[in-house]
ZADO-645208 format. One record per residue (C-alpha): residue number from 1; residue in three letters; x, y, z. Coordinates in Angstrom, 1 decimal. Layout:
<tormars>
<NUM; "Ala"; <X; Y; Z>>
...
</tormars>
This chain:
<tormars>
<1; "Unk"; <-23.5; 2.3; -12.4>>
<2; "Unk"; <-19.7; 2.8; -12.3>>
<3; "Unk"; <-17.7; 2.0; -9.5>>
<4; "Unk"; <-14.8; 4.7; -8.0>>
<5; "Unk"; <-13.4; 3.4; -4.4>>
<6; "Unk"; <-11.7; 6.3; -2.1>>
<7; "Unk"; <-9.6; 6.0; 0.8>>
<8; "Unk"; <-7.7; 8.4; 2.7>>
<9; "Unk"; <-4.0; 8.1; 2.6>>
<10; "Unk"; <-1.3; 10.6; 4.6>>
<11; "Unk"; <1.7; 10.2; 3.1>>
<12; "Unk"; <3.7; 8.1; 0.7>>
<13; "Unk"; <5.3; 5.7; 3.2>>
<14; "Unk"; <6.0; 2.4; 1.2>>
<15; "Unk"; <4.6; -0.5; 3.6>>
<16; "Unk"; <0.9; 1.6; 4.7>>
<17; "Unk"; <0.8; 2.7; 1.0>>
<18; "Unk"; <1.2; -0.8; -0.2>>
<19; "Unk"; <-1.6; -1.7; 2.1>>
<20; "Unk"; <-3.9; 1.4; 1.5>>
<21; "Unk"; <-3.8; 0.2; -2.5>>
<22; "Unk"; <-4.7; -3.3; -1.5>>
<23; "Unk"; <-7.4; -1.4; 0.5>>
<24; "Unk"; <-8.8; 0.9; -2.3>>
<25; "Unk"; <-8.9; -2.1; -5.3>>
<26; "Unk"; <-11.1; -4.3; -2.9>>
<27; "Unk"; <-14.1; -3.0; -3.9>>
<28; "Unk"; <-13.1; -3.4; -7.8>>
<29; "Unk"; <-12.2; -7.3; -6.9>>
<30; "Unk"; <-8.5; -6.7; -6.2>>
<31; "Unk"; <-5.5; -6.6; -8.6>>
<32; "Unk"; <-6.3; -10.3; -9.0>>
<33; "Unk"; <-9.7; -9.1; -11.0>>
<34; "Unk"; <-7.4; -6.1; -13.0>>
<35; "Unk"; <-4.4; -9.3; -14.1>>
<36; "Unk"; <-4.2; -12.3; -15.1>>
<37; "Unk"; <-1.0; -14.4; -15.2>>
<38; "Unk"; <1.1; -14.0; -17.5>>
<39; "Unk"; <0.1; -10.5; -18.9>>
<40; "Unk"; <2.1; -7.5; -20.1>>
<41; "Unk"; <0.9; -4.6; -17.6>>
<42; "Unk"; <2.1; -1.2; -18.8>>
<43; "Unk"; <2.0; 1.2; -16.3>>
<44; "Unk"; <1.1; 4.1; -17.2>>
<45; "Unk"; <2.4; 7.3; -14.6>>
<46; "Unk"; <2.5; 10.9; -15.3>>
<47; "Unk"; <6.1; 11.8; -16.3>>
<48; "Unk"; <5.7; 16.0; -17.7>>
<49; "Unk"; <9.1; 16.8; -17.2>>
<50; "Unk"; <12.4; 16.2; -15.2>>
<51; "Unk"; <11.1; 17.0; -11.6>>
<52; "Unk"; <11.5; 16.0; -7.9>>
<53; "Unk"; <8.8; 14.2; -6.2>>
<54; "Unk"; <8.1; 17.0; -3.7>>
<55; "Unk"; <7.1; 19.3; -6.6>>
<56; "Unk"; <3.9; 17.1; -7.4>>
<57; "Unk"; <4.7; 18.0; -10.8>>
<58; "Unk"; <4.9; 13.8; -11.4>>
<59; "Unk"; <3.3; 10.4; -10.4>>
<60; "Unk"; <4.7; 9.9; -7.2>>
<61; "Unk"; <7.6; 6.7; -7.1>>
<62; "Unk"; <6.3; 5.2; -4.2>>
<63; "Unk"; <2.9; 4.7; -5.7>>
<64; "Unk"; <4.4; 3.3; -9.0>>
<65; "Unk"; <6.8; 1.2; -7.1>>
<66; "Unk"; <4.2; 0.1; -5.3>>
<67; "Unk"; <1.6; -1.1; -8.3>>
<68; "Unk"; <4.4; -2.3; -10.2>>
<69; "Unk"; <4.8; -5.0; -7.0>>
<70; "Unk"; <1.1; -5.7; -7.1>>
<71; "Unk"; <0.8; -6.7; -10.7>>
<72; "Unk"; <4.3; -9.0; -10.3>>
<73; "Unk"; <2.1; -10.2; -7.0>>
<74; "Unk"; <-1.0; -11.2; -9.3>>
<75; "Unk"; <1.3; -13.3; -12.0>>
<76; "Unk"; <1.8; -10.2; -14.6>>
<77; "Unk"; <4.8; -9.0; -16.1>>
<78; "Unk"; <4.6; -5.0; -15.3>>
<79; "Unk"; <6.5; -2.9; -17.2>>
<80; "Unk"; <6.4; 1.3; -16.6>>
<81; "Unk"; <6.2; 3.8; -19.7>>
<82; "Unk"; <5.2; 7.3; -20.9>>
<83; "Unk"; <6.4; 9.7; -23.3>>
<84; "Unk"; <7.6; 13.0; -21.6>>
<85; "Unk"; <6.5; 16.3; -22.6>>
<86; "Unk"; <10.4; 17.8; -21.8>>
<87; "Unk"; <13.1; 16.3; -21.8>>
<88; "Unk"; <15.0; 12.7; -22.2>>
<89; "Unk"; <12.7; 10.1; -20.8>>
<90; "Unk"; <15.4; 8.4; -18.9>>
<91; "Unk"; <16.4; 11.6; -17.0>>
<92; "Unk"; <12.5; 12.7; -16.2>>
<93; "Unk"; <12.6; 9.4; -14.9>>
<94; "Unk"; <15.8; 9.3; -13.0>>
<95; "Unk"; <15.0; 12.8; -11.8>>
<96; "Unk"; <11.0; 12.5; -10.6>>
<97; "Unk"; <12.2; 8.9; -9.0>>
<98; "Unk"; <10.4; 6.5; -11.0>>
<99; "Unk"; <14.1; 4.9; -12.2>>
<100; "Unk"; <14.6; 4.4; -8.6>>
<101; "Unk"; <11.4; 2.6; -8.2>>
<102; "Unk"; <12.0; 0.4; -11.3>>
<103; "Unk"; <14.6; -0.9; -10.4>>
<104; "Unk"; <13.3; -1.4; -6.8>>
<105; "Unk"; <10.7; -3.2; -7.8>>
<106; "Unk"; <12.3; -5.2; -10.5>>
<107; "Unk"; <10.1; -3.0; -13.1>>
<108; "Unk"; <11.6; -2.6; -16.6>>
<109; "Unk"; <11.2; 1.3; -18.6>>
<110; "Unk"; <9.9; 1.3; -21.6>>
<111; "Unk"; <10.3; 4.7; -23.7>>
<112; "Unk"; <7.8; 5.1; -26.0>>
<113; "Unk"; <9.5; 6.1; -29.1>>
<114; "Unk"; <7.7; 4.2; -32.4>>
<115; "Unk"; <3.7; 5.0; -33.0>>
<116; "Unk"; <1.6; 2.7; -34.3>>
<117; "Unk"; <-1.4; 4.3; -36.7>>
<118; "Unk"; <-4.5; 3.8; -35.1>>
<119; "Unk"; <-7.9; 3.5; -37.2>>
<120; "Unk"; <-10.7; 5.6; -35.0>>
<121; "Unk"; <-14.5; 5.7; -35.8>>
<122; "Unk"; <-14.4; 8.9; -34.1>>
<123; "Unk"; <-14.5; 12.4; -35.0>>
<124; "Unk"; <-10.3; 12.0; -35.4>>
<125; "Unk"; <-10.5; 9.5; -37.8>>
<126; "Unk"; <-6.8; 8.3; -37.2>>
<127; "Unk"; <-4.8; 8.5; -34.5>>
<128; "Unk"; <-0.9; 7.7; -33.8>>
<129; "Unk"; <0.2; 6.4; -30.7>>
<130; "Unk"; <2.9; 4.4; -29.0>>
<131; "Unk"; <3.7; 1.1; -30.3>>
<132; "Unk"; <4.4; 0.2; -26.3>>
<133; "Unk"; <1.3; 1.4; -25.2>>
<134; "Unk"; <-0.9; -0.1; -27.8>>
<135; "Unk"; <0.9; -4.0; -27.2>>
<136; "Unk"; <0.5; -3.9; -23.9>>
<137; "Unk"; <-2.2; -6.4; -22.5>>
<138; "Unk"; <-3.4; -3.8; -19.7>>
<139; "Unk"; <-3.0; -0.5; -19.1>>
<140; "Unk"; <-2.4; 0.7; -15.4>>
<141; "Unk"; <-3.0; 4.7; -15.2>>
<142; "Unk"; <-1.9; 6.7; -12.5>>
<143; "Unk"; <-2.3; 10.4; -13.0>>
<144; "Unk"; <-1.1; 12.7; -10.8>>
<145; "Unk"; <-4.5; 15.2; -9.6>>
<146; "Unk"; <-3.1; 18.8; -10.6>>
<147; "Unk"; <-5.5; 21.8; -12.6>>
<148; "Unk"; <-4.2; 22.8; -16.2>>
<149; "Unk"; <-4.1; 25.7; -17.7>>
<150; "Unk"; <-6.2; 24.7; -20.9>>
<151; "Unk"; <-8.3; 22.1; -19.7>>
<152; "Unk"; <-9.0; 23.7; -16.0>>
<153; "Unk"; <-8.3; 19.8; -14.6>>
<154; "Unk"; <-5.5; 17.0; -15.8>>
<155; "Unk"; <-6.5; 13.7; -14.0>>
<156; "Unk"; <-7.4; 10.1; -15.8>>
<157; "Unk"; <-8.3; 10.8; -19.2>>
<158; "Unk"; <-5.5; 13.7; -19.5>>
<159; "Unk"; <-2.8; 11.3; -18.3>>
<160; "Unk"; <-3.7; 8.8; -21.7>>
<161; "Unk"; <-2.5; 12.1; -23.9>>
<162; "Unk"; <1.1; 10.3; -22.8>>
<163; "Unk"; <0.8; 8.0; -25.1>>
<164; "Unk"; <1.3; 10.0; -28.1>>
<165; "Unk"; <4.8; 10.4; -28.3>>
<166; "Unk"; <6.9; 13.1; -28.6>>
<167; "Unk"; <7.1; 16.6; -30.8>>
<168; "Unk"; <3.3; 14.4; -32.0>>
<169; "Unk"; <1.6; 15.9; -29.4>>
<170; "Unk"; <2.6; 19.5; -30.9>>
<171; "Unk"; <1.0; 18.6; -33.5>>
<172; "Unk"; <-2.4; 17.3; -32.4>>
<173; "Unk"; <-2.0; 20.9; -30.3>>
<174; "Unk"; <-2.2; 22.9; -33.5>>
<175; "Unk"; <-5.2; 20.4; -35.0>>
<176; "Unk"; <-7.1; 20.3; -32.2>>
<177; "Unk"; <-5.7; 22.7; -29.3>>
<178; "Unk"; <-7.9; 25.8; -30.7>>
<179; "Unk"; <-10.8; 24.9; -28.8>>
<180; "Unk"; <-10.8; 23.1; -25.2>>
<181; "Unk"; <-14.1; 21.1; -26.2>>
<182; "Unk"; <-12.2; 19.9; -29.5>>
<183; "Unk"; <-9.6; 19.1; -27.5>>
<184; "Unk"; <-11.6; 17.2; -25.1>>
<185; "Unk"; <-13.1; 15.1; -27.9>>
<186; "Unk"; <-9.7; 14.2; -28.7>>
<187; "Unk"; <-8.7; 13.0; -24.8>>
<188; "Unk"; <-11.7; 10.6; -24.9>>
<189; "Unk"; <-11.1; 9.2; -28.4>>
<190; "Unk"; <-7.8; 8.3; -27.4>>
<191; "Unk"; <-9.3; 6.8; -24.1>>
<192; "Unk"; <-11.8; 5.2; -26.1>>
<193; "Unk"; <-9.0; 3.3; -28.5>>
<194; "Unk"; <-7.4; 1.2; -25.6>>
<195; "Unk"; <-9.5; 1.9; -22.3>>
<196; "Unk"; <-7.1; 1.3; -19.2>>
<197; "Unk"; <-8.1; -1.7; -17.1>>
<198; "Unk"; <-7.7; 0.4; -14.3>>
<199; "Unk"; <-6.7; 4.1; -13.0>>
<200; "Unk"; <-5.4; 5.1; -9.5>>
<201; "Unk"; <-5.3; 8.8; -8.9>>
<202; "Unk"; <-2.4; 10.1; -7.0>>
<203; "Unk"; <-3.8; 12.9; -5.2>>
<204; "Unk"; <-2.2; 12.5; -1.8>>
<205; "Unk"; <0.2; 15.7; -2.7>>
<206; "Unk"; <-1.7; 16.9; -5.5>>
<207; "Unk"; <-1.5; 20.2; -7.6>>
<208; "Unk"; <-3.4; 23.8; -7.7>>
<209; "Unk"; <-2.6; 27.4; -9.2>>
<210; "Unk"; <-0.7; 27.1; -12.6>>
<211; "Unk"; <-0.5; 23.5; -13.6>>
<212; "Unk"; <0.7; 21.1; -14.7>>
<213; "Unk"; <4.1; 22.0; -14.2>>
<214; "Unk"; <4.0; 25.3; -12.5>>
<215; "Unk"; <1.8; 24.9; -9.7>>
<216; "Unk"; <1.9; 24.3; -6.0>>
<217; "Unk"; <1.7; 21.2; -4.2>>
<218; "Unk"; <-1.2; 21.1; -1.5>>
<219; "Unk"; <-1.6; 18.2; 0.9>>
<220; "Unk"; <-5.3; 16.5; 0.0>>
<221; "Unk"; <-4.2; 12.6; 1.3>>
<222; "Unk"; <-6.3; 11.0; -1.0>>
<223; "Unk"; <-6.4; 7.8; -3.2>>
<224; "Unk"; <-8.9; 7.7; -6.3>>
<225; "Unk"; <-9.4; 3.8; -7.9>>
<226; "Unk"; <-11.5; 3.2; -11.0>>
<227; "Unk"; <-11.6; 1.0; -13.7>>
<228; "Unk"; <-13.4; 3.7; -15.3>>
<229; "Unk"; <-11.3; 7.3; -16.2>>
<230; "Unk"; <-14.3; 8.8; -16.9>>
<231; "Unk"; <-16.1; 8.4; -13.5>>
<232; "Unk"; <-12.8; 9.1; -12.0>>
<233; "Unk"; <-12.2; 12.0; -13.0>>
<234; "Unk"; <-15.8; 13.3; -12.5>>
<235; "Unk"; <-14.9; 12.0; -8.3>>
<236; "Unk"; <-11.7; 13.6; -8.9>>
<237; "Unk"; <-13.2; 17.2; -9.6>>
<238; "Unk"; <-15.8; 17.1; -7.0>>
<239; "Unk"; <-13.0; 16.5; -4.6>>
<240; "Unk"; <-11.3; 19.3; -6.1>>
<241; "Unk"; <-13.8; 21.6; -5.3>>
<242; "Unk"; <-14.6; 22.1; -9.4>>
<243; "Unk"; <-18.2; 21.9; -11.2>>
<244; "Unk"; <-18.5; 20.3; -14.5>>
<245; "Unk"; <-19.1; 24.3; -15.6>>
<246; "Unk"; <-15.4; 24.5; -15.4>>
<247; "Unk"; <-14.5; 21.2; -17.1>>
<248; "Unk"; <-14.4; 21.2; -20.7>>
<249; "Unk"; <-13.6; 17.6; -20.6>>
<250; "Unk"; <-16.7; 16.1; -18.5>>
<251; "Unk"; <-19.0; 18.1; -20.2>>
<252; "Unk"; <-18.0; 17.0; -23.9>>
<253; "Unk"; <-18.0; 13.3; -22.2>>
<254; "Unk"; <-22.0; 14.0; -21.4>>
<255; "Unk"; <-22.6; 15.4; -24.9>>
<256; "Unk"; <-21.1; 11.6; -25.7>>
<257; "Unk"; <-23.2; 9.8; -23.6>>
<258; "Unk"; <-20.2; 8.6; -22.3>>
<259; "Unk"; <-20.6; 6.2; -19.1>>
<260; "Unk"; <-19.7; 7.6; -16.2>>
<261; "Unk"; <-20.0; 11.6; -17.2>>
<262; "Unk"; <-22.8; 12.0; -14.6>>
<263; "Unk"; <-22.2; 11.8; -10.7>>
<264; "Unk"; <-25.4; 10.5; -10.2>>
<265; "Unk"; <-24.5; 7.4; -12.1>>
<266; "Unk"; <-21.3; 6.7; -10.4>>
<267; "Unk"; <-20.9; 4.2; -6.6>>
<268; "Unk"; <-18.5; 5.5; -4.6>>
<269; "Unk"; <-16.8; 3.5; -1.9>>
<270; "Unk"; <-15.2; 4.3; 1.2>>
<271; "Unk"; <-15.4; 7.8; 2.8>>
<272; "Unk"; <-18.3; 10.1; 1.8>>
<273; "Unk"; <-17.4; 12.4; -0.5>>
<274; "Unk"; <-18.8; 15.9; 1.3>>
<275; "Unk"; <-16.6; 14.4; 4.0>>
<276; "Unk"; <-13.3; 14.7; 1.6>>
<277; "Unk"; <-13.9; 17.8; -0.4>>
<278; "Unk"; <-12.3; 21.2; 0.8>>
<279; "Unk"; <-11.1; 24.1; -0.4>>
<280; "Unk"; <-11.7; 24.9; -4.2>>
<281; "Unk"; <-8.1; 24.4; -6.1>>
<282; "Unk"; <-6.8; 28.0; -6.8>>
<283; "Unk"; <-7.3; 28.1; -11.0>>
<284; "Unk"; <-4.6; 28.4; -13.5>>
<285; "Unk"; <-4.1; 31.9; -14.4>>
<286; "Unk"; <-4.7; 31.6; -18.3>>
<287; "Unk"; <-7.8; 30.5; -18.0>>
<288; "Unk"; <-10.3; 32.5; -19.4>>
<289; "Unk"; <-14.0; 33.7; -18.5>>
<290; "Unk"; <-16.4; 33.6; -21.8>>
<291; "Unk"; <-19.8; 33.3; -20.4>>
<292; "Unk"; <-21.0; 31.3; -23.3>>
<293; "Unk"; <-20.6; 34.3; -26.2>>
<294; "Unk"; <-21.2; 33.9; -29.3>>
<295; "Unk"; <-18.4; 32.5; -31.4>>
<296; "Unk"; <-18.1; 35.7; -33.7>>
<297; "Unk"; <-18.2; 38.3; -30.6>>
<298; "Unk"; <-15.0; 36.3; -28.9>>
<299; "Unk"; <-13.4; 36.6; -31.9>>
<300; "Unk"; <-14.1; 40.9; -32.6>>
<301; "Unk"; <-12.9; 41.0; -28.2>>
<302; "Unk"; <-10.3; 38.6; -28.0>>
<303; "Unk"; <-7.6; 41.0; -27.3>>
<304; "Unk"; <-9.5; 42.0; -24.1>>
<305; "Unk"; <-11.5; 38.8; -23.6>>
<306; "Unk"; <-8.7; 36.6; -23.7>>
<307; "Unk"; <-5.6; 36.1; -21.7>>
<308; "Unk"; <-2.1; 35.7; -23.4>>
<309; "Unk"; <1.5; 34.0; -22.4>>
<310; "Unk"; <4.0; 36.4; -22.0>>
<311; "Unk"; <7.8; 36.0; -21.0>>
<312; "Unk"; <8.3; 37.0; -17.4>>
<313; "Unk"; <12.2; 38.8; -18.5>>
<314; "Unk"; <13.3; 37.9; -14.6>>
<315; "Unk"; <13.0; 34.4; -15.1>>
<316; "Unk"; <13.7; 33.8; -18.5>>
<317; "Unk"; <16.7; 32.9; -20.0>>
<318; "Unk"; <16.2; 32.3; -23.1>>
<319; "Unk"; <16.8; 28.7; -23.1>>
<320; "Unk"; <14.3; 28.4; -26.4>>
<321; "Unk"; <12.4; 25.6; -24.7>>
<322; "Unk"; <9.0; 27.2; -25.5>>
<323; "Unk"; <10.1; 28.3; -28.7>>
<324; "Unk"; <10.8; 24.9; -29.7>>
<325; "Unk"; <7.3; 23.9; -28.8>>
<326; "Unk"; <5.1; 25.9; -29.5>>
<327; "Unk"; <2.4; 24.3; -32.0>>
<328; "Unk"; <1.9; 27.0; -34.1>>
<329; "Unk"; <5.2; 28.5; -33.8>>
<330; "Unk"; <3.9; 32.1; -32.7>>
<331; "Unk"; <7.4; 32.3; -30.2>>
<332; "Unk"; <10.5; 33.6; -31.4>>
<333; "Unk"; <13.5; 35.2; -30.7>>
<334; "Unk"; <14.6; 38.0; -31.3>>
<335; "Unk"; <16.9; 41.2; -30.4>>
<336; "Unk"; <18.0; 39.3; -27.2>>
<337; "Unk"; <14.1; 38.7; -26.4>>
<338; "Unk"; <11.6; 36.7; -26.1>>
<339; "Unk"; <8.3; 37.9; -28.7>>
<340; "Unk"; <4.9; 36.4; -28.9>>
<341; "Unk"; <2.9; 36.4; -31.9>>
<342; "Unk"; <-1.0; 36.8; -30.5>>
<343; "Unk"; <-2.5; 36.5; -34.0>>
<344; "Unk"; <-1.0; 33.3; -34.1>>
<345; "Unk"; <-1.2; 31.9; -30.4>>
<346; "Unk"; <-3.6; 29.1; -29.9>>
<347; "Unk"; <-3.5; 29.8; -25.7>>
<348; "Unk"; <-2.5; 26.1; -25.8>>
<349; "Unk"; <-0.4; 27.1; -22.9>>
<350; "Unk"; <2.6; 24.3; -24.1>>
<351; "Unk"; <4.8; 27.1; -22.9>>
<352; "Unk"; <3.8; 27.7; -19.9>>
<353; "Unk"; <2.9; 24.0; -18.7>>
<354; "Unk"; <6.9; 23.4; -20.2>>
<355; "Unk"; <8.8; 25.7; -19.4>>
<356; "Unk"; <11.5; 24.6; -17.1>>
<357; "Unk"; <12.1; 28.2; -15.5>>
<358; "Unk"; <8.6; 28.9; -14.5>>
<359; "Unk"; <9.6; 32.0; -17.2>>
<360; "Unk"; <6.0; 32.1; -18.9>>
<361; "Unk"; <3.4; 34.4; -17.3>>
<362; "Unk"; <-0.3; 35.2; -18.5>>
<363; "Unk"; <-1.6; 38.8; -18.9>>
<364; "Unk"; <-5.1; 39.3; -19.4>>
<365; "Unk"; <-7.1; 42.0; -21.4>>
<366; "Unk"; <-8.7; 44.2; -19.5>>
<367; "Unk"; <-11.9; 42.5; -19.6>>
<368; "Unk"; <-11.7; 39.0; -19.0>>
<369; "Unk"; <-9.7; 41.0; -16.0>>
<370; "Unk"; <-13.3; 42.7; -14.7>>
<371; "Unk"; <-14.8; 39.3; -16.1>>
<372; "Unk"; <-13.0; 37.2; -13.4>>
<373; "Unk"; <-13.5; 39.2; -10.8>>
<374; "Unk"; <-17.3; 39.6; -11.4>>
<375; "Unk"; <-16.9; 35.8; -11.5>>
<376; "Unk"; <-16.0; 35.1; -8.2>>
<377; "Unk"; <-12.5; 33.1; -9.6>>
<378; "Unk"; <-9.6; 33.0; -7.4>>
<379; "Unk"; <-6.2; 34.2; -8.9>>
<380; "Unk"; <-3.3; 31.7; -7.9>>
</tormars>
């Protein structure tokens, strides 16, 4: 059985929050059980891009600041890092707040900026990640709880993609970002080649509609604590109101065997969970409704079946931003306007989950339109 511990937390206020953590770990034996003296603790938030707290886009300062005190508490050195997918690293984390809580809590930054080639026995066979993120003793996670346009959900495992540093993650887009359950398999390889010792979900102010970084906040005043990701995120979609139909992610973790991937094999502590789910999470807009068809049928509809970025010409300015990364380089350009090759769009969504004008709408073909409506789906 795996162990997840839940508690109900209102806001972000620094002394009940630091409380409320000390809370939720009790059940997995304290930080004390998670560090031992005299470790290097990377902590691991969710830094997308160059955003305010209040947009829920990142990890929340307070709960980073917070950790980071908890681990210096239990004798380890903590240090915070992540690898952006926008933008500097020093200004994402001046502007989401996590500089702030650095320095408050006497936290040094680490940018992760040199990968280490990683040997997998996996389906990948090698992977690259961050130097910083592979030395560290223990890894902390703490995902933010938002939806995402290619995987439906981002929590635990999604949060570990961080670690592969910079225009890299472009790349393992175009290898691996033509099918969600490929993609999946990827997430949980890269889990599986340094597990965190322990991931706290920040899902107090969490995320719904077009995320990652397009979405809305909505209030849901919870705290998620595993050593686990798996089982976590598993909790962490029930809570969101999602079934495991809907997750590519849990359901190539079952196909694994992976502990954790069933509910029924996961303890939870603290409130009941019927007690803390409400309303579903309104659903990216680009996601799309396939109904299990056959692989050769998608491909003869997918002008209709699928759904497609396309600039929205009020917001976009032409800043180049999704150009410049895009995996498969299907953006351009051109004649003062924006143009998107379909033939060549992987529906990754890298340009709508980065663009920093909120510029990149979805249109759908006329049938996955019918589709999601026959479906039941909300549209954010």
């Amino acid at each position: 059985m795996q162990t997840v511990s839940l508690l109900q937390t209102p806001d972000y206020e620094l002394v009940a929050l630091k409380q409320n953590i000390i809370t939720l770990l009790k059940p997995l034996g304290g930080m004390a059980a998670i560090v031992s003296r005299g470790e290097r603790v990377l902590i691991k938030p969710n830094l997308l891009a160059a955003k305010s707290p209040e947009q829920a886009v990142t990890t929340h300062p307070a709960l980073v600041q917070v950790v980071a005190e908890l681990v210096t508490e239990a004798g380890g050195i903590a240090l915070i890092g992540d690898s952006p997918g926008i933008g500097g690293f020093r200004r994402v984390a001046q502007k989401s707040g996590i500089a702030a809580a650095a320095a408050a809590s006497g936290t040094a930054l680490v940018e992760f900026t040199d990968s280490v080639e990683f040997p997998s026995t996996g389906m990948f066979h090698r992977i690259q990640l961050a130097r910083a993120y592979l030395d560290a003793d223990k890894i902390i996670n703490l995902p933010k709880l938002k939806t995402h346009e290619m995987m439906t959900m981002t929590c635990a495992v999604k949060n570990l993609f961080g670690a592969v540093v910079g225009t890299q993650k472009a790349a393992w887009h175009l290898k691996a970002g033509t099918s969600q359950e490929l993609f999946a398999r990827l997430l949980l390889e890269i889990y599986l080649l340094k597990k965190p010792a322990l991931n706290i979900v920040d899902a107090i102010v969490a995320m719904e509609g077009n995320g990652p970084g397009s979405g809305d906040p909505v209030q849901r005043g919870i705290l998620i604590a595993g050593v686990n990701p798996v089982a976590v995120d598993v909790v962490a979609a029930r809570l969101a109101g999602l079934d495991a139909d809907l997750l590519p992610l849990e359901r190539e973790a079952e196909r694994m065997q992976l502990p954790g991937s069933r509910l029924e094999d996961i303890t939870i502590y603290g409130p009941a969970l019927d007690t803390l789910v409400g309303a579903r999470f309104r659903l990216p807009g680009g996601l799309d409704v396939q109904f299990g068809l056959p692989g050769f049928l998608k491909k003869v509809m997918k002008q209709n079946l699928l759904a497609f970025p396309a600039a929205d010409t009020k917001k976009c300015v032409l800043c180049g931003v999704c150009r410049n990364a895009c995996p498969p380089a299907a953006i351009t350009i051109q004649n003062n306007a924006l143009s998107i090759d379909k033939a060549r769009c992987i529906r990754c969504w890298c340009c709508r989950e980065l663009c920093p004008h909120d510029a990149m709408a979805v249109r759908r073909g006329l049938l996955l339109k019918i589709l999601t409506t026959l479906s039941g789906r909300k549209k954010p």
